[in-house]
C-alpha positions as CSV (number, residue, x, y, z in Angstrom):
1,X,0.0,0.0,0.0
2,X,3.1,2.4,0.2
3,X,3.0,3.3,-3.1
4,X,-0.5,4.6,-2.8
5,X,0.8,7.3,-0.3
6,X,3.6,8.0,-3.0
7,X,1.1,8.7,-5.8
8,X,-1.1,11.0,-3.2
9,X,2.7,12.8,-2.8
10,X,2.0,13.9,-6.6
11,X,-1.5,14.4,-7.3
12,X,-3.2,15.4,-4.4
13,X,-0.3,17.8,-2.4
14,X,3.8,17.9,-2.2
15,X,5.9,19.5,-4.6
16,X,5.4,18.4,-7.9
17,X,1.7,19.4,-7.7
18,X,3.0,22.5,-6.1
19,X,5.3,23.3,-9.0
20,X,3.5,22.2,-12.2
21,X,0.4,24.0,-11.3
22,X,1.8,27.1,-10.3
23,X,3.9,27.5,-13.7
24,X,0.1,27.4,-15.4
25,X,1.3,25.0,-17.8
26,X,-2.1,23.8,-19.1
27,X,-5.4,25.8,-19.5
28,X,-7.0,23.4,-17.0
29,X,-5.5,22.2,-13.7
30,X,-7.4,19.3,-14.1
31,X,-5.3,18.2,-17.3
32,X,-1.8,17.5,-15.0
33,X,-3.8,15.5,-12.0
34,X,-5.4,13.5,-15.0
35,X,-2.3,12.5,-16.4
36,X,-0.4,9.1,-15.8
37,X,3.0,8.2,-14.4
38,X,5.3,6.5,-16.9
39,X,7.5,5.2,-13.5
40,X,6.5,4.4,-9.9
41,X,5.6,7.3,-7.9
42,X,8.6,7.0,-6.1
43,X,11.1,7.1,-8.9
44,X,9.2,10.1,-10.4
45,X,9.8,11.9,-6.9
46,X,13.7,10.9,-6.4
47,X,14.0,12.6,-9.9
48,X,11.6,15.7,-9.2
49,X,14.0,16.0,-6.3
50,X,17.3,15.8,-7.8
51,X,16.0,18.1,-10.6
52,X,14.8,21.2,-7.9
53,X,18.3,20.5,-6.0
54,X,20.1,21.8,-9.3
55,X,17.8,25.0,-8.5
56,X,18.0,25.1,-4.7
57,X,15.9,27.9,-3.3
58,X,14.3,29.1,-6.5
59,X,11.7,27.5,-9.0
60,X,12.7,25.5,-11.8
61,X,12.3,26.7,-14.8
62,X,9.5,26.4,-17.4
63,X,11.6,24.5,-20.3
64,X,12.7,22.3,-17.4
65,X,9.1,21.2,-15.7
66,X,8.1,20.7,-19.0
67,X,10.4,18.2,-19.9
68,X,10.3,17.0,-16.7
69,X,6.6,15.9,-17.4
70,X,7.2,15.0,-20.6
71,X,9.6,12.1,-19.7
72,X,7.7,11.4,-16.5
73,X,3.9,10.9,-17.7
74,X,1.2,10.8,-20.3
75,X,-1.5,12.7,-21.1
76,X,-4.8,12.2,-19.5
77,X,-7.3,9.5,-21.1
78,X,-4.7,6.8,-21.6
79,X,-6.4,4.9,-18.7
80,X,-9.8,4.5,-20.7
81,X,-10.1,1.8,-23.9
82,X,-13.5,2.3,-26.1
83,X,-16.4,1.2,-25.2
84,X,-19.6,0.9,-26.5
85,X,-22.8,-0.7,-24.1
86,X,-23.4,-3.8,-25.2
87,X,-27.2,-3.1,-24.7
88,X,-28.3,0.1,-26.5
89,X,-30.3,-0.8,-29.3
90,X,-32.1,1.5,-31.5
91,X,-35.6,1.8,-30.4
92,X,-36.6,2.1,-26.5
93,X,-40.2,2.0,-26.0
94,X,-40.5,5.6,-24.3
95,X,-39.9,7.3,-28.0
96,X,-43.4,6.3,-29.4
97,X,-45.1,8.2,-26.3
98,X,-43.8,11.6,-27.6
99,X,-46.0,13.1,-29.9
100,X,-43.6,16.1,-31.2
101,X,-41.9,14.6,-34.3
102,X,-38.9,16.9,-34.0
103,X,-38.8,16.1,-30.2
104,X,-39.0,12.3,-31.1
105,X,-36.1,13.0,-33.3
106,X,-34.1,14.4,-31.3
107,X,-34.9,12.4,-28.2
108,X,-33.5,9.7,-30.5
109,X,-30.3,11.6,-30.9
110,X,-29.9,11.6,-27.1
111,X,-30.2,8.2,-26.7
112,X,-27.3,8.1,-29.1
113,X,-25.2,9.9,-27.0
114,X,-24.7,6.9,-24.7
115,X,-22.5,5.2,-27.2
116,X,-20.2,8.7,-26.9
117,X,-19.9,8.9,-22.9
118,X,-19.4,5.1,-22.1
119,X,-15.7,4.8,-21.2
120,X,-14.5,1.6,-19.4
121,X,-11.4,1.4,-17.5
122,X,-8.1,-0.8,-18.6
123,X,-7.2,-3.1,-16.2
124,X,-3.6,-1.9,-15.9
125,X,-5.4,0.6,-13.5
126,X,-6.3,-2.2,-11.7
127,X,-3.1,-3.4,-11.3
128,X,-0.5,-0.7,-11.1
129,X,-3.1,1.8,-9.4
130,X,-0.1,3.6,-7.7
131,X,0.5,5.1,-11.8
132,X,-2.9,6.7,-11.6
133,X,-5.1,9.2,-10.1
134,X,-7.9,7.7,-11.7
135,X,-9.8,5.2,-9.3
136,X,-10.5,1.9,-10.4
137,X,-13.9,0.4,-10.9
138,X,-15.0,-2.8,-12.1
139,X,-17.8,-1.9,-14.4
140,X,-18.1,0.6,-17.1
141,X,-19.5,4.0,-16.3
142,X,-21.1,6.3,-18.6
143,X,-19.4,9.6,-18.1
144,X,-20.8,13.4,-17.6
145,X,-18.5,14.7,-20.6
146,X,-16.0,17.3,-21.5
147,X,-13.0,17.7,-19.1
148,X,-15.4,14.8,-16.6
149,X,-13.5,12.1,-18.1
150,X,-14.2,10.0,-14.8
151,X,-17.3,8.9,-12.6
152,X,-19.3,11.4,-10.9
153,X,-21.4,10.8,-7.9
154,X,-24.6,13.0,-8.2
155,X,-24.9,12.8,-11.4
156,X,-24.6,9.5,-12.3
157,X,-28.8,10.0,-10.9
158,X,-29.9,11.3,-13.4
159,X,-28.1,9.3,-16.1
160,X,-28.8,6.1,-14.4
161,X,-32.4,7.3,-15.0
162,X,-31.5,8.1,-18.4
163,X,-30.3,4.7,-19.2
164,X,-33.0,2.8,-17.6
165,X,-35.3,4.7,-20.3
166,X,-33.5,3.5,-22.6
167,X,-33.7,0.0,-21.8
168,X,-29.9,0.2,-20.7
169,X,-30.6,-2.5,-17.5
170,X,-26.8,-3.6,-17.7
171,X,-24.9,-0.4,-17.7
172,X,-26.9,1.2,-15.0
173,X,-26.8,-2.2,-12.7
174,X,-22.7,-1.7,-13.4
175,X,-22.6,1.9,-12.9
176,X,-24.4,1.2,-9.6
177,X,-22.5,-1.6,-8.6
178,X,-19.1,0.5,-9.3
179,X,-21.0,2.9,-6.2
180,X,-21.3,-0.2,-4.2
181,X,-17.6,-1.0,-4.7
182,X,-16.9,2.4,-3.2
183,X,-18.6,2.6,-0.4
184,X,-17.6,-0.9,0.8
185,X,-14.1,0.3,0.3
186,X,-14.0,3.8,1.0
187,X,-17.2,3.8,3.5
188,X,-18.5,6.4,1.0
189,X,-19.0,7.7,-2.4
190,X,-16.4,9.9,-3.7
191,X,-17.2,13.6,-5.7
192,X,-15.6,11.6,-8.6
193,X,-13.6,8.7,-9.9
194,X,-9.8,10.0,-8.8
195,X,-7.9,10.2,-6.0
196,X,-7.4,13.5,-5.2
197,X,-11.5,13.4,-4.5
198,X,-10.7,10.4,-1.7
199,X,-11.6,13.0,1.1
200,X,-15.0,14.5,0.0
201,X,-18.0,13.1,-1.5
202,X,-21.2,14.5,-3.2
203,X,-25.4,14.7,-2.6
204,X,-25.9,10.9,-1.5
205,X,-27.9,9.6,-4.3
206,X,-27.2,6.0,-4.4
207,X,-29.9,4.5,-2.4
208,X,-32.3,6.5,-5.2
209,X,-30.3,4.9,-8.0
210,X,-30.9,1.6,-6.0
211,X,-35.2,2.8,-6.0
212,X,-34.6,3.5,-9.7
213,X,-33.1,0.1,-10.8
214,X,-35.5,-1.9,-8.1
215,X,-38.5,-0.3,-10.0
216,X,-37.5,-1.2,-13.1
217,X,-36.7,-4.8,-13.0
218,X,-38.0,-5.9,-9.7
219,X,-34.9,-7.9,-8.5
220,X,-35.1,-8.7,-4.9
221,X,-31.7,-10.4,-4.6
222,X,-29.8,-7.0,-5.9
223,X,-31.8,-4.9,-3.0
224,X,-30.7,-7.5,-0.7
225,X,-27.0,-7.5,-1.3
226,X,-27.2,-3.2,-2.2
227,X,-28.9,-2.6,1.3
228,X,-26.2,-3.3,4.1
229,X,-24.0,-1.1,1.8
230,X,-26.6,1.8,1.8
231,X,-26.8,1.5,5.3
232,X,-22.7,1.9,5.5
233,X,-23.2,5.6,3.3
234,X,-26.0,6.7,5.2
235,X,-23.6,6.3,8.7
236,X,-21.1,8.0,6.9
237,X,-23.3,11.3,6.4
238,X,-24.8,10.7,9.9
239,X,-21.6,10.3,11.9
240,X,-19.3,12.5,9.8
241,X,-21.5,15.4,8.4
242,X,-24.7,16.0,10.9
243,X,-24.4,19.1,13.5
244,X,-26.7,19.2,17.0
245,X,-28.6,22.2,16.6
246,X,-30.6,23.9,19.9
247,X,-34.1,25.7,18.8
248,X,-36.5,26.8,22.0
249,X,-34.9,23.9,24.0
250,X,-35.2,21.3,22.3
251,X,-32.3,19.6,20.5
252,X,-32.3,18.7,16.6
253,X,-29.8,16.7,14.1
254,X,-29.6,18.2,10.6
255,X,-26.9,17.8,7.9
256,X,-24.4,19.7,6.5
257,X,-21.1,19.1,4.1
258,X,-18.2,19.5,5.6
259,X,-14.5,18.5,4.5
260,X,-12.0,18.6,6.7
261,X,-8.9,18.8,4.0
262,X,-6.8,22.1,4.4
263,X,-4.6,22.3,1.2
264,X,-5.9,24.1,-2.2
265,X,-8.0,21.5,-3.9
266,X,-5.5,19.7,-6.9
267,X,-7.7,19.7,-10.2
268,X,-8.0,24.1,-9.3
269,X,-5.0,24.4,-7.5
270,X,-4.1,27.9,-8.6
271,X,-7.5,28.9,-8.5
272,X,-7.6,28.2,-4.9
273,X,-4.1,29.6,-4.5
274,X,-5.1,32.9,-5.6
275,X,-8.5,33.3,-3.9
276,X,-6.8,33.0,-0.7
277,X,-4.0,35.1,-1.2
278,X,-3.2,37.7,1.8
279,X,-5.3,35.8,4.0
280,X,-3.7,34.5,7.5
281,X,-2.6,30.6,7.5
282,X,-5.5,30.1,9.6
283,X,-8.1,31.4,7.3
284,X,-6.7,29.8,4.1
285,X,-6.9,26.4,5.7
286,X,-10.5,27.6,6.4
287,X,-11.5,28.8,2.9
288,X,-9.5,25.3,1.3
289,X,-11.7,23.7,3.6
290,X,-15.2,25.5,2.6
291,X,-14.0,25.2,-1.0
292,X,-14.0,21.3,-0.9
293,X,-17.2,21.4,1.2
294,X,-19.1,23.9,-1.9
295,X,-17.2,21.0,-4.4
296,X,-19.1,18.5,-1.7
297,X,-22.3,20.1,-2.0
298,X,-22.3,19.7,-6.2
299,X,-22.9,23.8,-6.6
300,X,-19.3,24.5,-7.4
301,X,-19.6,27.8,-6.6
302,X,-22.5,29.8,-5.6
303,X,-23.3,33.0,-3.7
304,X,-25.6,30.6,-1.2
305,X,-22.6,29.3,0.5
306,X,-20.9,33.1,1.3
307,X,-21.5,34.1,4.8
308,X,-19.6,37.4,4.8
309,X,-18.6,39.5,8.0
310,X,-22.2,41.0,8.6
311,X,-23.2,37.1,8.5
312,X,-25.0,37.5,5.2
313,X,-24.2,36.0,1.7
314,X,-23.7,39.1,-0.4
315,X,-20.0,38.7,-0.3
316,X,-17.4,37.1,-2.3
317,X,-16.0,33.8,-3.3
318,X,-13.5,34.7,-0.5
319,X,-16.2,34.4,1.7
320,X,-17.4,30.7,1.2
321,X,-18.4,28.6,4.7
322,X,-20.3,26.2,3.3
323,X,-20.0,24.1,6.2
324,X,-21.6,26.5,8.7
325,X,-24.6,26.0,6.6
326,X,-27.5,23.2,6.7
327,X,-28.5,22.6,3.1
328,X,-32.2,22.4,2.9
329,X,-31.9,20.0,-0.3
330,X,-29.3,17.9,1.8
331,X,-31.7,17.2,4.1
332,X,-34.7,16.6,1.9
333,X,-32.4,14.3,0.3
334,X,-31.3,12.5,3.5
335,X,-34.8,12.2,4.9
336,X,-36.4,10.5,0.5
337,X,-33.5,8.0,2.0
338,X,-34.6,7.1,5.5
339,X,-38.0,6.8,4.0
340,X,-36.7,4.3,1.1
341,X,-34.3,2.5,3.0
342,X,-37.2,2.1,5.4
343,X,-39.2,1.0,2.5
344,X,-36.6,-1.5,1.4
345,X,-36.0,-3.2,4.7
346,X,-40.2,-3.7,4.9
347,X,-40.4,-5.7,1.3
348,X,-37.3,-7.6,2.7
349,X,-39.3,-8.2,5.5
350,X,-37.0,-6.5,8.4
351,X,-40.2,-4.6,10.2
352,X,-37.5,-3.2,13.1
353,X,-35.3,-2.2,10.7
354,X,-38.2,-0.5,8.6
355,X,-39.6,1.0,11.9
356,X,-36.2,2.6,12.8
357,X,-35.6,4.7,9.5
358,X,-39.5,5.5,9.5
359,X,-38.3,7.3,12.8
360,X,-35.6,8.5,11.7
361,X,-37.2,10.5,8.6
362,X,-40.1,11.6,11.2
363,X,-37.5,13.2,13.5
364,X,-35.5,15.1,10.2
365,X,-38.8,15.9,9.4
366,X,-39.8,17.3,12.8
367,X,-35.9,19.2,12.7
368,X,-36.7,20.6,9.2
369,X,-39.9,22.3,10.0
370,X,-38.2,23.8,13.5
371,X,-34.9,25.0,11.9
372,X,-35.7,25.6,7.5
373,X,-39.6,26.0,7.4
374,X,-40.8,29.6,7.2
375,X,-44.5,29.4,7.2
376,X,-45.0,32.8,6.5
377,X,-42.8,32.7,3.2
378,X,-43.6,29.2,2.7
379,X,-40.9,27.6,1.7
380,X,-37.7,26.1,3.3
381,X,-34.2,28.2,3.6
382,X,-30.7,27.2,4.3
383,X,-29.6,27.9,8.0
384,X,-26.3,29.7,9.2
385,X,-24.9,28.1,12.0
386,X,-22.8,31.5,12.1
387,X,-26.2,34.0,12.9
388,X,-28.4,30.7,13.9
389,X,-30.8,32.2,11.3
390,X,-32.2,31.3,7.2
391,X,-31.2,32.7,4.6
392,X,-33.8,34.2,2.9
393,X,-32.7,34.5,-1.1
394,X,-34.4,32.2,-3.6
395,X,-32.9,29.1,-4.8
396,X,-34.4,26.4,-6.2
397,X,-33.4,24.3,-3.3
398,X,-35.8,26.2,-1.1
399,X,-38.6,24.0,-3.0
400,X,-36.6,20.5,-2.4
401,X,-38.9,18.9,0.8
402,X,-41.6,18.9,-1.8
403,X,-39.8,16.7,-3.9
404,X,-38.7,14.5,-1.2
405,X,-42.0,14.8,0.1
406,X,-40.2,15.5,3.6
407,X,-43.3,17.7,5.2
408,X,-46.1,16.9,8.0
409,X,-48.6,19.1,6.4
410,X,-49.9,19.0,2.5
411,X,-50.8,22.1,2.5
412,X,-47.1,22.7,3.1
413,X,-46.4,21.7,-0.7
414,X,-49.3,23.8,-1.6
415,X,-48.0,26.7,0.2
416,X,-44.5,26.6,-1.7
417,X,-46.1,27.1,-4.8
418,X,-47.1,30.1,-4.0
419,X,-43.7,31.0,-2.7
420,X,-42.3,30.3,-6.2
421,X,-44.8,31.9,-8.3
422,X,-44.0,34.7,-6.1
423,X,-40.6,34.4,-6.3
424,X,-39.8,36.2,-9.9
425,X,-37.9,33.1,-10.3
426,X,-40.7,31.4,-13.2
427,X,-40.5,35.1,-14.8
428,X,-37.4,33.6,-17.4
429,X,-38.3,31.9,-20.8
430,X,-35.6,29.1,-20.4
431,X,-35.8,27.9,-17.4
432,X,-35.7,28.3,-13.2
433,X,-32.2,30.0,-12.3
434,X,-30.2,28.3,-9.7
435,X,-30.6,32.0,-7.5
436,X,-31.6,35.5,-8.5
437,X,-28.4,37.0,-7.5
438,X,-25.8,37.4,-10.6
439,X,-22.0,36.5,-8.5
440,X,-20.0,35.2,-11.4
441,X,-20.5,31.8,-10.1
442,X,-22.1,28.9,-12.3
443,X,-24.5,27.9,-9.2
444,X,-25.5,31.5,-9.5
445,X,-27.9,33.8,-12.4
446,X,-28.3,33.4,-15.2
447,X,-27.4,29.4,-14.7
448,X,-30.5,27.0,-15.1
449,X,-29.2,23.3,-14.1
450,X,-30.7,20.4,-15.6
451,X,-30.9,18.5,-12.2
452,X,-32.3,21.3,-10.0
453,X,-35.3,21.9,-12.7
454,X,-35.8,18.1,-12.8
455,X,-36.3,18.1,-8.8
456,X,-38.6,21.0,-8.9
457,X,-40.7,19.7,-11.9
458,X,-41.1,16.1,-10.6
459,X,-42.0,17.6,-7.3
460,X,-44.9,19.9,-8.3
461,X,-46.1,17.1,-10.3
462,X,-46.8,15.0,-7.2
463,X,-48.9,17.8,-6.0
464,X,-52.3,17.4,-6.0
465,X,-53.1,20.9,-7.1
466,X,-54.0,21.7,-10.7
467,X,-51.9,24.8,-10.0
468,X,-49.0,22.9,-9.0
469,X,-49.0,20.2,-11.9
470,X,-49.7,23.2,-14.3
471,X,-46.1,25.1,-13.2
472,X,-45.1,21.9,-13.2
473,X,-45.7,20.8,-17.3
474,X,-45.0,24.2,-18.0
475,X,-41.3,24.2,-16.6
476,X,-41.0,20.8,-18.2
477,X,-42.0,22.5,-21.5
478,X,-39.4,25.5,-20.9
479,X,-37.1,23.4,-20.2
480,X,-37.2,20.8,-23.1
481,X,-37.6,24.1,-25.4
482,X,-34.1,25.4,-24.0
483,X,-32.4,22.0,-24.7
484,X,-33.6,21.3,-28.1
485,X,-33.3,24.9,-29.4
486,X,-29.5,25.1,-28.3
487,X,-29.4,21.4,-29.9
488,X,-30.7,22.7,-33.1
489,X,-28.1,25.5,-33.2
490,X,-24.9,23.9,-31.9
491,X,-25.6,19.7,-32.3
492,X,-24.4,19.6,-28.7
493,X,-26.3,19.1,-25.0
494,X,-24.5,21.5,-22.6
495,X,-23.9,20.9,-18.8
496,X,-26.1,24.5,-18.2
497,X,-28.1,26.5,-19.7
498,X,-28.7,30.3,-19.8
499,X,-32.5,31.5,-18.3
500,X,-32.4,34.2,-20.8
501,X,-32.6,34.3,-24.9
502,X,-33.0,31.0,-27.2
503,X,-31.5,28.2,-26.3
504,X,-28.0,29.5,-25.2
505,X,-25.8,27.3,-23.2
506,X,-24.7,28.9,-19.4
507,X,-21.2,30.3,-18.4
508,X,-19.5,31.8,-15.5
509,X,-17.4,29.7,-12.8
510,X,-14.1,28.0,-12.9
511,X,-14.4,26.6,-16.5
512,X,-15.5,26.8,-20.2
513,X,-19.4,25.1,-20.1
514,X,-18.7,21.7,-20.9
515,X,-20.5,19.3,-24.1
516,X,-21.7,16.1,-23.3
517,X,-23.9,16.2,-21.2
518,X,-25.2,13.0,-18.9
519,X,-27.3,14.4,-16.5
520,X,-28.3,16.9,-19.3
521,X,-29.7,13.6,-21.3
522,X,-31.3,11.9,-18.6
523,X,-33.4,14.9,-17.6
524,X,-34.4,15.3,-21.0
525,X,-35.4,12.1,-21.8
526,X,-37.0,11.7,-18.8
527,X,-38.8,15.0,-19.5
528,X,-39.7,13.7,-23.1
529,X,-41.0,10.3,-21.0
530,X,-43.5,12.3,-18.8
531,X,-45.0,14.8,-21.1
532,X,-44.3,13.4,-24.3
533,X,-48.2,13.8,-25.3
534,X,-48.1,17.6,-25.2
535,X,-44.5,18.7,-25.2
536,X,-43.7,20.4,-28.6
537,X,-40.7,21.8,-30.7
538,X,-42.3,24.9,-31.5
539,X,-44.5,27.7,-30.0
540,X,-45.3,27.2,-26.1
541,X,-48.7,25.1,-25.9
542,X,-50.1,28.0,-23.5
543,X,-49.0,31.2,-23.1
544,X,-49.8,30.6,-19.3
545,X,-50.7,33.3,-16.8
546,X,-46.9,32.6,-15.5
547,X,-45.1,34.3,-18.5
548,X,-47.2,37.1,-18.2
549,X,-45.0,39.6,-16.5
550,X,-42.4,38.5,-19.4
551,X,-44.5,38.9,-22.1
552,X,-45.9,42.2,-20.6
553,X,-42.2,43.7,-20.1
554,X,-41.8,42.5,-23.8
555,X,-44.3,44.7,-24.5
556,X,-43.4,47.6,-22.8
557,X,-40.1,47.3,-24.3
558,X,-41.5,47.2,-28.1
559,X,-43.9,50.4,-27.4
């Protein structure tokens, strides 16, 4: 196992890391933690070090590192061979339910793409993993795209969903079984498939990809084998990432993410670098640690994890504490698992078992409605451990307990309705923005996410209001619009997409918007699965009364 430690020496902190990324050799600091040693880690070091000792006390030049890499490893990728799933075939059942013949089309075109983002890993990674950062896994894994050449946790969700649409059964049981394999090793799900993401992980989605693949083939022997592993993530978050909170004396037990890992993350080393520049040892072990915690949370970066000095989140990116904040879509999350894993030990016929999650979501639900519920608003907001108070600003997060259905009272879901249409956040033509605050970030405006519109449609949808399943098609309508008419115009699905204009991919944040996109398919084609009958290419179905202020500011505008 020594050799492990070595290859952590080079990709995730020590001097070569240090070094490389700090000379900027590549556009991406991702593209030198991707790339593979040609020697054991420990020869590569011995060299490293005999090369800075004919520079002692000064950097070594440009020419130099880059020769120094050039002997030493290879460029990212090498580690993948082709890979096409053996079970895509041409015509899954769910593209004869969408009336829209350009939507069929295209929805036909995504379930293409599967053939483009299936990578599967060469066994050498198995057996000299000390060459790699890449982790190994024993399955295939369909890939989110672009400079995501590895397995993602969060949103492997949504493509599992995806693929189970289209009929995929085998690659989503091995994507899911790859999970598995992780938590039984790691005790948890990593952010992504390398090792410099060994200390954080991401939303814990796995026991709904377990739901997902349970309700679509049935198989009782897989749950049975998947659930003691479940159970194993779910005491990770519990034991690792919950905080005691004290409201009017009583005591509750919410969750937060939290990564205790002080150094500048490695795949945005100089980003991280920078950002902390003139700040005291102290506080840059702080904001490293925050950092991680935001790449934790999925929304890498946003203006909803800044708690600045007057404790609220109008600052900078300076000013990220993600951990001294309790997500409200963590905790939805958390609490859709106690109630499945509850469900899952009852058809396996544990009842104690069953009875002891079932008490467990009832308390989360009891700590929710004391610390995130605002009745008066009525909607759920993140809470600052800093000011022990919400925060107020929208994000589509603020709606996530309807979509776990994590609330005592229905007309709870009924009421957050209302909060959202009177949010100004359905007043875009393209889409719900991830917050109404413009930072810079990509978890900020003008951003639209494909998985934080998916959690907001399908939970209006299980409303029972015709109001709420109304916002609800509609959405799905915007949404599929945005998609297809950026399709149309570059032949690409993108990771985000823009609230405003036709059909224009997002921006902002550490990176160029990436192609691709997996959880960018499955939330279409899921989309395309559920409305299919009235979904359409062209002109909205309805101008419904929710575009109004849009098409009234239009108006204004054109006079």
């Amino acid at each position: 196992m020594a050799s492990f430690s070595y290859s952590s020496e080079i990709y995730c902190s020590g001097p070569i890391l240090q070094q490389v990324q700090e000379a900027k050799l590549f556009d991406d600091d991702k593209y030198f933690v991707d790339m593979k040693l040609r020697s054991a880690p420990d020869v590569v070091l011995v060299a490293f070090q005999n090369l800075s000792n004919e520079w002692p006390n000064s950097t070594i030049p440009t020419t130099k590192l880059q020769e120094f890499l050039t002997a030493n490893f290879e460029k990212p990728g090498t580690e993948f061979e082709t890979w096409i799933p053996t079970d895509w075939h041409e015509n899954p059942k769910f593209l004869s339910r969408i009336a829209d013949e350009k939507l069929r089309r295209w929805g036909e075109h995504i379930h293409s793409l599967w053939k483009s983002l299936g990578r599967k890993i060469q066994t050498s990674v198995r057996d000299h993993p000390e060459l790699y950062s890449q982790i190994y896994t024993p399955h295939p894994v369909v890939v989110p795209g672009g400079r995501f050449r590895e397995l993602y946790y969060w949103d492997s969700y949504w493509v599992i969903n995806g693929l189970l649409l289209s009929e995929m059964t085998e690659t989503a049981y091995g994507m899911i079984q790859n999970f598995l394999f992780l938590v039984s090793r790691y005790g948890f799900v990593p952010n992504g498939g390398r090792i410099y993401y060994e200390r954080r992980s991401q939303p814990p989605f796995l026991t709904l990809m377990v739901e997902s693949y349970y309700e679509a083939t049935n198989d009782q022997q897989f749950l049975r084998e998947a659930l003691p592993v479940l159970e194993k993530e779910y005491q990770f978050w519990m034991q690792n990432r919950s905080v005691a909170v004290e409201v009017s004396g009583s005591q509750h037990v919410l969750n937060r993410y939290n990564v205790e890992a002080d150094l500048p993350r490695p795949e945005s080393y100089t980003d991280d670098l920078e950002l902390a520049e003139g700040l005291s040892d102290e506080l840059k072990q702080q904001l490293w640690m925050d950092l991680k915690a935001g790449a934790e949370s999925g929304w890498d970066f946003t203006s909803r994890w800044y708690i600045n000095g007057t404790g609220h989140n109008d600052g900078t990116l300076r000013e990220t504490r993600t951990s001294q904040i309790l997500p409200t879509d963590l905790n939805a999350l958390l609490c859709r698992n106690e109630r499945t894993l509850a469900t899952f030990h009852r058809l396996l016929g544990n009842g104690d078992s069953a009875a002891r999650y079932d008490q467990a979501a009832a308390c989360r639900t009891e700590a929710m409605e004391a610390l995130l519920w605002d009745a008066e608003r009525g909607a759920w907001f993140d809470y600052s451990l800093v000011t022990h108070s919400k925060h107020f600003e929208f994000y589509p997060s603020n709606l996530a307990p309807v979509w776990a259905r994590c609330y005592s009272q229905p007309e709870m879901g009924e009421k957050a309705v209302q909060y959202l249409k009177g949010s100004g956040a359905l007043n875009f033509p393209n889409g719900v923005p991830t917050s109404l605050r413009e930072s810079g970030q990509q978890w900020d405006y003008p951003n639209a996410w494909p998985p934080l519109q998916h959690m907001l449609i399908e939970g209006l949808s299980k409303l029972s209001s015709e109001d709420a399943k109304k916002v609800s098609s509609d959405l799905a309508q915007r949404w599929i619009k945005t998609n297809w008419l950026a399709y149309e115009k570059y032949e690409a699905m993108f990771e985000k997409y823009n609230v405003n204009g036709d059909g224009k991919p997002g921006g902002g944040g550490e990176y160029e918007v990436q192609l691709g996109f997996g959880w960018t398919n499955g939330v279409a084609l899921q989309l395309l699965d559920q409305y299919g009958a009235t979904l359409t290419s062209g002109g909205r179905r309805v101008c419904s009364d929710l575009l109004l202020p849009l098409v009234i500011s239009i108006a204004l505008m054109l006079q």
